[in-house]
C-alpha positions in Angstrom: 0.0 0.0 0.0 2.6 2.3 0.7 4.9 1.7 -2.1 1.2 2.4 -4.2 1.3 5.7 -2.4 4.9 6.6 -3.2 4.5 5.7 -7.2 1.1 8.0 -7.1 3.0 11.0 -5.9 5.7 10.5 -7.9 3.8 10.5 -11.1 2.1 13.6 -10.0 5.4 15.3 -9.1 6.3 14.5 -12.7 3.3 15.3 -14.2 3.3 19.1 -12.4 7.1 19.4 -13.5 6.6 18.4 -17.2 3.5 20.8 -17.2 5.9 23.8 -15.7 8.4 22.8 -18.3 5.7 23.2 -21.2 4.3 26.1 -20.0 8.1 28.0 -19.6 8.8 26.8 -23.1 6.3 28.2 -24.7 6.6 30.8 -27.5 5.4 33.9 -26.5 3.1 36.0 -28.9 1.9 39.3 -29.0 -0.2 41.1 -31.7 0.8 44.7 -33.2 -1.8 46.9 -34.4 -1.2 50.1 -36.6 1.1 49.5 -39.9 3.2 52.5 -39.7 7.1 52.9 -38.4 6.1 52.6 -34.9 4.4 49.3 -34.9 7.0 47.7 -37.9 9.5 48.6 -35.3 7.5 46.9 -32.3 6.8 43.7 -33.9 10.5 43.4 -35.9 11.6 43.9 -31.9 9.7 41.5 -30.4 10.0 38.5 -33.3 13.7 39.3 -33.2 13.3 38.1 -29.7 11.8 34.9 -30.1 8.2 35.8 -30.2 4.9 35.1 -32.4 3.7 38.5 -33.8 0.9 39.3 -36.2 0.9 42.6 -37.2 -3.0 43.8 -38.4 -3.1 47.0 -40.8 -6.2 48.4 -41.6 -5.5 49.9 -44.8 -4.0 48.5 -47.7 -0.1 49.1 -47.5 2.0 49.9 -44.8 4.1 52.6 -44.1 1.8 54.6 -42.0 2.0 58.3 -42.2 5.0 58.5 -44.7 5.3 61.6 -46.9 4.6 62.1 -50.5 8.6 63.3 -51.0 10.2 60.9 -53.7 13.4 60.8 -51.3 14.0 62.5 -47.2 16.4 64.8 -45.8 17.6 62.6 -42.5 19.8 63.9 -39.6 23.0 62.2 -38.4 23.4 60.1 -35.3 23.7 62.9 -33.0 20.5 64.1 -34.3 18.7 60.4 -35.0 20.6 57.9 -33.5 17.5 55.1 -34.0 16.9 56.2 -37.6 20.3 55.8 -38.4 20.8 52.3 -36.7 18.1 51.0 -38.8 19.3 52.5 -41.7 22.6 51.1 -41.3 21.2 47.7 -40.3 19.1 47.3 -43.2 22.0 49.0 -45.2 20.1 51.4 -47.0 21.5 53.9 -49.7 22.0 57.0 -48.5 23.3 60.5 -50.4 25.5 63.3 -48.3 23.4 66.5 -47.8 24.7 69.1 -50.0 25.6 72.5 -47.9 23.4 74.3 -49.2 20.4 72.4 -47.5 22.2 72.1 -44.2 19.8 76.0 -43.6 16.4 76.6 -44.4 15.6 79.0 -47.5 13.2 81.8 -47.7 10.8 82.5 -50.5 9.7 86.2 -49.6 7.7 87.8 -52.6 8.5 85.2 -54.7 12.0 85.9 -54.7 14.3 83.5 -53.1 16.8 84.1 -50.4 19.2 82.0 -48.5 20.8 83.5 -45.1 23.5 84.9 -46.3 21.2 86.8 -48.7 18.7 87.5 -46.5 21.0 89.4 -43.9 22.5 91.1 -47.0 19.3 92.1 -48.8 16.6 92.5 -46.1 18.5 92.8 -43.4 15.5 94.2 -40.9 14.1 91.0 -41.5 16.8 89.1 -40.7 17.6 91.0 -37.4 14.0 90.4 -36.4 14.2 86.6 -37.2 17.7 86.7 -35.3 15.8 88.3 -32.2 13.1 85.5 -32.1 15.4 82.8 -32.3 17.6 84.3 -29.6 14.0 85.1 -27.2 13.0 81.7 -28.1 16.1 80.4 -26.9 16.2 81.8 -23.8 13.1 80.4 -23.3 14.2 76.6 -23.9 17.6 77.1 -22.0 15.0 77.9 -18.8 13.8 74.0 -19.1 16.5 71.8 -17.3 15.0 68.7 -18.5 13.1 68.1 -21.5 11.6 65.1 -19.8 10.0 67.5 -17.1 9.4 70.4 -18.6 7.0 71.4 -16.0 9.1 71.2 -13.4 7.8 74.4 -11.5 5.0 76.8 -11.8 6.3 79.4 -13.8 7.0 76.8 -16.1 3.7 75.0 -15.9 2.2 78.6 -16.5 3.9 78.5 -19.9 1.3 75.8 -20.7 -1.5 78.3 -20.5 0.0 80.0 -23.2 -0.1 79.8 -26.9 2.8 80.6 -29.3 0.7 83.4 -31.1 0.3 85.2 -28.1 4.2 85.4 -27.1 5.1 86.1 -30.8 2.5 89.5 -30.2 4.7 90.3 -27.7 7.8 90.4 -29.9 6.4 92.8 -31.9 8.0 91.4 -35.1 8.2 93.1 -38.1 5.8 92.0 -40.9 7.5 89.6 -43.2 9.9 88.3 -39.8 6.0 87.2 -38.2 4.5 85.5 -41.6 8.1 83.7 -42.4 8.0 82.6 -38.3 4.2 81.7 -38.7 4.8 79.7 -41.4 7.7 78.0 -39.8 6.1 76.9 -36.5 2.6 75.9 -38.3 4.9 73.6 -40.9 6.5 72.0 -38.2 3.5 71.8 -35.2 0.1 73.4 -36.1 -1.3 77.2 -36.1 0.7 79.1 -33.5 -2.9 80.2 -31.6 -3.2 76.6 -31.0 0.2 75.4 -29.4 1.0 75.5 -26.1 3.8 77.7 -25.8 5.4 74.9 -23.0 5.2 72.7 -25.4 7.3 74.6 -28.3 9.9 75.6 -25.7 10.2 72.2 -24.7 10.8 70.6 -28.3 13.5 73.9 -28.8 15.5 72.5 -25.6 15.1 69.2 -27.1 17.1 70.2 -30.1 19.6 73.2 -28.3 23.1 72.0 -29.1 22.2 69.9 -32.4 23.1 72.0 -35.0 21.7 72.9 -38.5 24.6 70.4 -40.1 23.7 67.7 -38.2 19.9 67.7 -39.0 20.2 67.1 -42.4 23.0 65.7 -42.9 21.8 63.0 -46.2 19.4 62.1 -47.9 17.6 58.9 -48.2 16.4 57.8 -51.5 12.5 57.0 -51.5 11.8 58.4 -48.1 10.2 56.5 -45.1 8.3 54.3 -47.6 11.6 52.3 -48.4 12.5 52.3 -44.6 8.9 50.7 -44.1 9.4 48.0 -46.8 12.8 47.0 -45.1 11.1 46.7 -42.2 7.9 44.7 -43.9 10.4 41.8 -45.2 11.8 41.0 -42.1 8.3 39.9 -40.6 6.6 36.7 -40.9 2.9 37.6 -40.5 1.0 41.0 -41.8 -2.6 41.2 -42.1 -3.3 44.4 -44.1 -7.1 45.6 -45.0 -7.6 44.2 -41.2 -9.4 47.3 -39.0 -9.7 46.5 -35.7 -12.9 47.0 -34.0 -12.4 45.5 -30.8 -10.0 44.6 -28.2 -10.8 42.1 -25.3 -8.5 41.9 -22.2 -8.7 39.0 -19.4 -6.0 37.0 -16.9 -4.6 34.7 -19.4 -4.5 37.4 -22.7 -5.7 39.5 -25.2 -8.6 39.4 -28.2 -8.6 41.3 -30.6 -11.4 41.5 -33.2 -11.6 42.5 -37.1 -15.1 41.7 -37.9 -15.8 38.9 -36.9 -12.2 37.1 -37.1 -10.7 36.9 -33.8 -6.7 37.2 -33.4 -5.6 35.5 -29.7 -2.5 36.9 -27.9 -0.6 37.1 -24.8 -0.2 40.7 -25.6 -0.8 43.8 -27.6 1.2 46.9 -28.8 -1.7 49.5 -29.9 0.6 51.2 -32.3 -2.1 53.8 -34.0 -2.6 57.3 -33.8 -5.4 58.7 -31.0 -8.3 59.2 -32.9 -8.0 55.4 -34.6 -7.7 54.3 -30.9 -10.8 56.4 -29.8 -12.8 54.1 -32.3 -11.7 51.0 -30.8 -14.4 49.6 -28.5 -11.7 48.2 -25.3 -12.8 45.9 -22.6 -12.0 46.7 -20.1 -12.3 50.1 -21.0 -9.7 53.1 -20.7 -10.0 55.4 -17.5 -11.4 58.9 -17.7 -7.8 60.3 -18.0 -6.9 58.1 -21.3 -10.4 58.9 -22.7 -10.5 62.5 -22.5 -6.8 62.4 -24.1 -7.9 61.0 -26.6 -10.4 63.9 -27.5 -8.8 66.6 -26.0 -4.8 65.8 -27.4 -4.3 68.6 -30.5 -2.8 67.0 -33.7 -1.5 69.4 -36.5 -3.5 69.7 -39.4 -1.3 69.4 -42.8 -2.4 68.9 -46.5 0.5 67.7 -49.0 0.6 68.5 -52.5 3.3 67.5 -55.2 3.8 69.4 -58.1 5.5 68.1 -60.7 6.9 69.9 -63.9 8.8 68.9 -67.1 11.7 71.2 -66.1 12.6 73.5 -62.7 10.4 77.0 -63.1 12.5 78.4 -60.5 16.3 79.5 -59.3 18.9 76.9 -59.9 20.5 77.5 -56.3 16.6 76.4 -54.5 16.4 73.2 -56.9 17.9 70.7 -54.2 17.0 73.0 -51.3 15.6 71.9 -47.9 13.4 73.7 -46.4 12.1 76.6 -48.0 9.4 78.8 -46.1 7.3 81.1 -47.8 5.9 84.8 -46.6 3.1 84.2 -49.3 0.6 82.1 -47.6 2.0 78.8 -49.8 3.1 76.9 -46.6 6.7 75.2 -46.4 8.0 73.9 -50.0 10.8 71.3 -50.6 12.0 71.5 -53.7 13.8 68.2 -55.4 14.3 66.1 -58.7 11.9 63.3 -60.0 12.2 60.4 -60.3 11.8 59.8 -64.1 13.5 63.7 -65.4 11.5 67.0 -64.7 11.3 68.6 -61.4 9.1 68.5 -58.4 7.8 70.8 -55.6 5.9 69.8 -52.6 3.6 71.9 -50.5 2.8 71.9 -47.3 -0.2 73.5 -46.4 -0.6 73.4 -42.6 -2.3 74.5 -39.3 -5.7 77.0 -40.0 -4.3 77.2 -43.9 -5.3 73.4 -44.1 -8.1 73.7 -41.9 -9.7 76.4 -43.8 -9.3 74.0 -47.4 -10.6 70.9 -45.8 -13.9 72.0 -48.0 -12.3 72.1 -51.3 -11.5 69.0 -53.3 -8.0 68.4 -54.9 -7.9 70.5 -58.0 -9.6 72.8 -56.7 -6.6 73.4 -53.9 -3.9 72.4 -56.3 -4.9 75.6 -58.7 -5.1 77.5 -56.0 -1.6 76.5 -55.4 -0.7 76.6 -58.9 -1.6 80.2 -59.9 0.0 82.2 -57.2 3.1 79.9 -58.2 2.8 80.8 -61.6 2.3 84.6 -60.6 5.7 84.4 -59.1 7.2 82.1 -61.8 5.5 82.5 -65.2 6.7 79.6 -66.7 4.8 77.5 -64.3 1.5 76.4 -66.2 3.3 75.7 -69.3 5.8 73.1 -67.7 3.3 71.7 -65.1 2.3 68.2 -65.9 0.4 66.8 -62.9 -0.2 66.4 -59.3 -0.4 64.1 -56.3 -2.4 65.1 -53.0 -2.2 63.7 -49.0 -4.6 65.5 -46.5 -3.7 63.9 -43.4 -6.2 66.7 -41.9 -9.1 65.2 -43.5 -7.8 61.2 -43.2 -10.2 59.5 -40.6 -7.6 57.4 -39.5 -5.4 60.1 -38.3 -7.6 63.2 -37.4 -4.5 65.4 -37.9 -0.9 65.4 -39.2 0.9 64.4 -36.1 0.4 65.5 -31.6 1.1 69.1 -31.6 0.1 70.0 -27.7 -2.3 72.6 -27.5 -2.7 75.1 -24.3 -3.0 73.2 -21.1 -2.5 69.9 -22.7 0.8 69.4 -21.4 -0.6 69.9 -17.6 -3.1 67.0 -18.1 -1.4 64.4 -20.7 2.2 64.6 -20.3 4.0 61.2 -21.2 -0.1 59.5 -20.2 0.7 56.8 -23.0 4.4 55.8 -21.9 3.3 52.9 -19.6 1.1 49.9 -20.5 -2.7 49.2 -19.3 -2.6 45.7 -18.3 -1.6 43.7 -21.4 -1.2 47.0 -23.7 1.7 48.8 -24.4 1.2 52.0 -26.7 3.4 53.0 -29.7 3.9 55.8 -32.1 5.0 58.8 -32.0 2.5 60.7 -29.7 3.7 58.3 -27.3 7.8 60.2 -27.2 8.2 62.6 -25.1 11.5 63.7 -26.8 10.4 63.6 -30.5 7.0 63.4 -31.4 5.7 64.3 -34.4 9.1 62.5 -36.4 10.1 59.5 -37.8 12.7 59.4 -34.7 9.7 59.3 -32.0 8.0 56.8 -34.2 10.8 54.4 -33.9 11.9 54.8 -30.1 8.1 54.5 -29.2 8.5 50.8 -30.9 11.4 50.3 -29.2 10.2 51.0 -26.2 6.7 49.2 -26.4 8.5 46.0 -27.2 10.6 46.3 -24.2 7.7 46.7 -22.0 5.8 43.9 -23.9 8.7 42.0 -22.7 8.7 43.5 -19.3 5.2 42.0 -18.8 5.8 38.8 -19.6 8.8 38.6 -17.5 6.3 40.1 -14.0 7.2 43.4 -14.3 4.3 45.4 -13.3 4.2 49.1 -13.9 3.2 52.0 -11.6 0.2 54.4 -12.8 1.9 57.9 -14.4 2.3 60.5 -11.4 1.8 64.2 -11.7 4.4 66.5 -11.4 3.7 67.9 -8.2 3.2 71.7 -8.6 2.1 74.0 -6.2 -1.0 77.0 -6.5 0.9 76.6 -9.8 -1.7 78.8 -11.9 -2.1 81.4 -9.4 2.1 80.9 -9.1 2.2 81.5 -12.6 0.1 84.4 -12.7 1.4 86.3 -10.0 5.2 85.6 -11.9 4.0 86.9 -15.2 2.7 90.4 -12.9 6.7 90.8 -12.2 8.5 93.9 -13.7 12.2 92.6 -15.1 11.3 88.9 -13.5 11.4 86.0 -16.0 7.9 87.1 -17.9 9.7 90.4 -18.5 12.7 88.4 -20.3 10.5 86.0 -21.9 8.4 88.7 -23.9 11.3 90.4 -24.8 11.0 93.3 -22.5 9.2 95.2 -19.7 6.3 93.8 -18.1 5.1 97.6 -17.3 2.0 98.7 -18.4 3.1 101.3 -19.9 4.6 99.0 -22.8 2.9 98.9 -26.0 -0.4 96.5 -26.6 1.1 93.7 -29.2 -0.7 93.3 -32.6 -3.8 92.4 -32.3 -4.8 89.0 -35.1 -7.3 89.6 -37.6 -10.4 86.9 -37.4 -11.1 85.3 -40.4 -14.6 86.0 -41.2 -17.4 84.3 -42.0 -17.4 85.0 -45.6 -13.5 83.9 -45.9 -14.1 81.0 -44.1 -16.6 80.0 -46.8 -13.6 79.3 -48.9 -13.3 81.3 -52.9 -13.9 84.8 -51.8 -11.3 87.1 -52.5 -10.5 88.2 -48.7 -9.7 84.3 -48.5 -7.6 83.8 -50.7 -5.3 87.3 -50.6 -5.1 85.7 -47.2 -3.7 82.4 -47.3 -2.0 83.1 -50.4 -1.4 86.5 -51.0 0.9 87.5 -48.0 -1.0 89.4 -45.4 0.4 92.9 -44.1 -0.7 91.8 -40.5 1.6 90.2 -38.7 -0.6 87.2 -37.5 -3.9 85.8 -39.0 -6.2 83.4 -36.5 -8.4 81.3 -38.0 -11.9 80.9 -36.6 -12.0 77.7 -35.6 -13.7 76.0 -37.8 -13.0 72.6 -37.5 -11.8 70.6 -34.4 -9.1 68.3 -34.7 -11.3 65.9 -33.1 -14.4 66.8 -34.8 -12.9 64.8 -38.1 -14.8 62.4 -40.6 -14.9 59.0 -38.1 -11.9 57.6 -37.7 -11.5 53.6 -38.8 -8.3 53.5 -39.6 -4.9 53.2 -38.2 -2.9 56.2 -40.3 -3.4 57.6 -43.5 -2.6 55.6 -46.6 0.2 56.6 -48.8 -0.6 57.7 -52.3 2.0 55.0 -53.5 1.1 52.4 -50.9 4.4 50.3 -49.9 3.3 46.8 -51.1 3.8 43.9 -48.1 6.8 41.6 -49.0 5.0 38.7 -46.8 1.4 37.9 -46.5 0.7 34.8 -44.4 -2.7 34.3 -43.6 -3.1 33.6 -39.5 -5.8 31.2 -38.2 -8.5 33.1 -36.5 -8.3 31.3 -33.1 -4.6 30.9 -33.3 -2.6 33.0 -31.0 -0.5 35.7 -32.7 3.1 35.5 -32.0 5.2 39.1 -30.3 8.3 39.6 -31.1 12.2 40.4 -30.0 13.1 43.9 -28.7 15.7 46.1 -29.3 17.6 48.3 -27.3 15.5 51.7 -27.0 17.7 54.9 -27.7 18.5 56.6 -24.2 18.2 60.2 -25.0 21.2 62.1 -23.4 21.0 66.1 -24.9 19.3 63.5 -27.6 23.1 62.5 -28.9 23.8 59.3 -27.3 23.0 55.7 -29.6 20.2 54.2 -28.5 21.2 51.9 -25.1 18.6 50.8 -22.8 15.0 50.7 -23.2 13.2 54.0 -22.9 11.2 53.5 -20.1 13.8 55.5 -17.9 15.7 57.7 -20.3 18.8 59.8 -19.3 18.2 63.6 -18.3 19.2 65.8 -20.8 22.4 68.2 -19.7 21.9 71.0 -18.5 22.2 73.8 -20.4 25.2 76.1 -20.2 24.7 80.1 -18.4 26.0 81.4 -22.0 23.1 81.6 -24.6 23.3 79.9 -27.7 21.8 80.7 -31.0 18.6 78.6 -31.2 18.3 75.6 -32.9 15.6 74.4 -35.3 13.1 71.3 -34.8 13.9 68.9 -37.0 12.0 68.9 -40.1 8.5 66.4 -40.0 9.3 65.8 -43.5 7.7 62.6 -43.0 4.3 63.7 -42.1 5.0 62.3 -39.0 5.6 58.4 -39.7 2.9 56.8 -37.3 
């Protein structure tokens, strides 16, 4: 009887072990949604790491948010260390930057200027621009750490304000404010709608990376060839595959495309805000994560290439960089095509794109086309066609890319950093150092695959804390009521009342908002003689067509290498992660996962000329 006994337990010892054993072997798997360069970079992490991953796509090709430029200017590693691991990993071509793009241009009354030419030929308006970058700097050497930009309440009262209303202050000369509007709404949105915390805090991000080392090469086919190298390294895509629901319990995650089911241990929602907002989650978000994702400002962009048997304009712009225009026709790049001939593209952003989100292609494209051709008169003859991207229509996106508006900062700082139970979130409204850029877009997948991983291995992870800040609006109130104190220096001088009022904006009215009526037009294309134009508001980021989809579709769509179809109960395999770039002054090589990344160095007493944002020539790769 007893030696019955002892056999029993020992096959159930054996039985428990060889179930432990199973269980530790298994292959972990994880499901990415969103197509664009933060999810590639997710699941290529995580199946680099041994796991099962099914990435689902809910347009047609992948790529995300990628840019209608037939080839990108693309930093260095100081400026983009992930960017250029993956570039060098997949070995990608690359072309040195020619000097003359290292600076942005200038197209001022449809005559172009470089810097040198600028401070020789208008030289008020380069002093003016030379006394808003050095303000503006001041203003970002007054953030210690990037990561905390809120870090007391004269700081947090910089959230209150909006870039348009600082700019008043400066009192800018007229063709200084439209080239400076146009710069900030290229880069972020309409400067009445950015916090002005926010645009300090991305100027600190970039103080000490210089103009060389932001564009430093080109890359031949843009972010779309990045996304491909990316696409043949995975195993399973599901594209035309909109998610509807997601489902999380103890033992993993469902998520739902009609009524296909995909099974995971877990999920990396990789897909701008407004996508998410139309994803029915169970257990559902918390107040905090719902009203971010209504209340979170995206910059409104619409794209346009225009393409031309030969160049119309100067031979020193043809390969230029960044060319911003006091003419109401947004930021230009100008390049080569592919096939001969010459292209231009447009970017119409912030209120300009707002106000056009009525008019269909053509109609905006000779728009476009006839205050080009008033400037360049060989214009219509050579122009052979067109392509068009409105992000700021797309109901997947909502927007262009996060842009924080007034007060956002205060309530949604770094909110979509950490995981919710079993989901981790990617993309690049996620990065608190870049967002808005194909960088942020990366790191965020980085970084989501490590926490992925993180879970599996126990790691549990504390709710986000706010920044502790004390009577910090009445603090920041009473500061800005300080003659000489740092509100003083911020405006660019006294804080007595005795100083003039700043420039009052002109509303657009009702008629112009109507689109096609003179006012309109002389408006957003003509070149204004006030120094700031605010758009009525006329349409909400949030109040968009429905969103269904992860991120707009490209107008080339970058066609999926591998297609293998995945079993609707079967569980969808994560993948491996790679180290996330630890962002020191934003120059080291990526390191350690971004979770905990390094404090940025403090800047130095002695001011520095400010440094540009770099360029979201990729519309902002989601």
């Amino acid at each position: 009887m007893a030696a019955a006994w002892v056999r029993l337990c020992a096959l159930l010892l054996i039985g428990v072990s060889s179930g432990a054993a199973i269980a530790k072997d298994k292959t972990p798997t994880a499901i990415v949604v969103g197509g664009g360069l933060a999810g590639l970079t997710a699941a290529y992490e995580l199946q680099n790491k041994g796991w099962q991953v099914t990435l689902l796509e809910a347009k047609s090709g992948m790529g995300g948010r990628s840019g209608l430029a037939t080839s990108e200017w693309i930093g260095n590693g100081k400026a983009q260390p992930v960017l250029n691991q993956y570039v060098d990993r997949f070995k990608l071509e690359t072309l040195p930057a020619p000097e003359f793009v290292r600076t942005p241009g200038y197209l001022i009354d449809g005559e172009y200027f470089n810097a040198t030419d600028l401070a020789t030929k208008q030289p008020a308006t380069a002093e003016a621009l030379k006394r808003y970058e050095k303000t503006l700097d001041d203003l970002a050497r007054s953030i210690d750490d990037p990561l905390n930009p809120q870090a007391n309440s004269t700081l947090f009262a910089l959230d209150q304000i909006n870039v348009s209303t600082w700019l008043d202050k400066l009192q800018l000369p007229t063709t200084a404010r439209q080239l400076i509007n146009q710069q900030i709404r290229t880069r972020y949105d309409e400067p009445s709608r950015l916090s002005l915390l926010y645009f300090a805090q991305q100027t600190r991000v970039y103080r000490g990376v210089s103009d060389r080392d932001l564009r430093a090469a080109r890359l031949p086919g843009g972010s779309p060839v990045l996304a491909q190298a990316f696409v043949k390294q995975l195993k399973t895509i599901k594209t035309s595959s909109p998610v509807t629901s997601i489902v999380q319990d103890k033992d993993g995650v469902t998520v739902k495309v009609g009524s296909v089911g995909y099974q995971a241990d877990y999920l990396v929602l990789a897909v701008p805000l407004r996508a998410l907002a139309k994803i029915q989650m169970t257990p559902g978000l918390d107040s905090k994560h719902l009203a971010a994702l209504k209340g979170t400002n995206y910059g409104w962009r619409d794209q346009l290439m225009l393409k031309f048997k030969t160049p119309v304009w100067e031979s020193r712009a043809r390969m230029s960089g960044e060319i911003f225009s006091n003419a109401g026709l947004g930021m230009l790049w100008i390049e080569p095509a592919l096939k001969g001939g010459a292209n231009v593209v447009i970017n119409l952003s912030g209120d300009n794109a707002r106000l056009l989100q009525a008019f269909g292609d053509k109609q905006m494209v000779d728009q476009v086309l006839i205050r080009l051709h008033a400037f360049y008169p060989q214009a219509r003859g050579a122009f052979t066609g067109y392509e068009v991207k409105r992000y700021s229509t797309d109901a997947g996106t909502g927007g262009a890319y996060l842009a924080y508006g007034p007060g956002q900062i205060s309530k949604y700082w770094r909110l979509w950093e950490r995981p919710v139970q079993r989901v981790a979130f990617a993309g690049e409204h996620t990065d608190a150092l870049y967002p808005g850029t194909l960088e942020g877009a990366l790191r965020s997948g980085q970084r989501a695959a490590g926490q992925v991983q993180d879970l599996l291995a126990g790691k549990s992870f504390d709710p986000a804390k706010a920044v502790p800040i004390a009577a910090a609006a009445t603090a920041g109130a009473v500061a800005a009521k300080e003659k000489g104190g740092f509100f003083s220096n911020l405006f660019g001088g006294s804080s007595d009342k005795s100083d003039k009022a700043p420039a009052k904006a002109e509303p657009v009215t009702a008629k112009e908002a109507e689109g096609g009526k003179p006012g309109f037009f002389s408006r957003l294309f003509g070149g204004s003689a006030k120094p700031e134009v605010k758009a009525a508001p006329i349409a909400k980021a949030e109040e968009v067509a429905p969103v269904s989809a992860p991120a707009p579709a490209p107008v080339a769509p970058t066609p999926v290498a591998k297609e293998q179809p995945v079993k609707p109960a079967a569980k969808a395999a994560p993948a491996k992660h790679a180290p996330t770039h630890k962002p020191a002054a934003k120059t080291e090589p990526a390191k350690k996962a971004a979770s905990k990344p390094a404090p940025v160095k403090k800047a130095t007493a002695k001011s520095e000329p400010a440094k540009k944002p770099l360029a979201n020539t990729q519309a902002k790769a989601g």
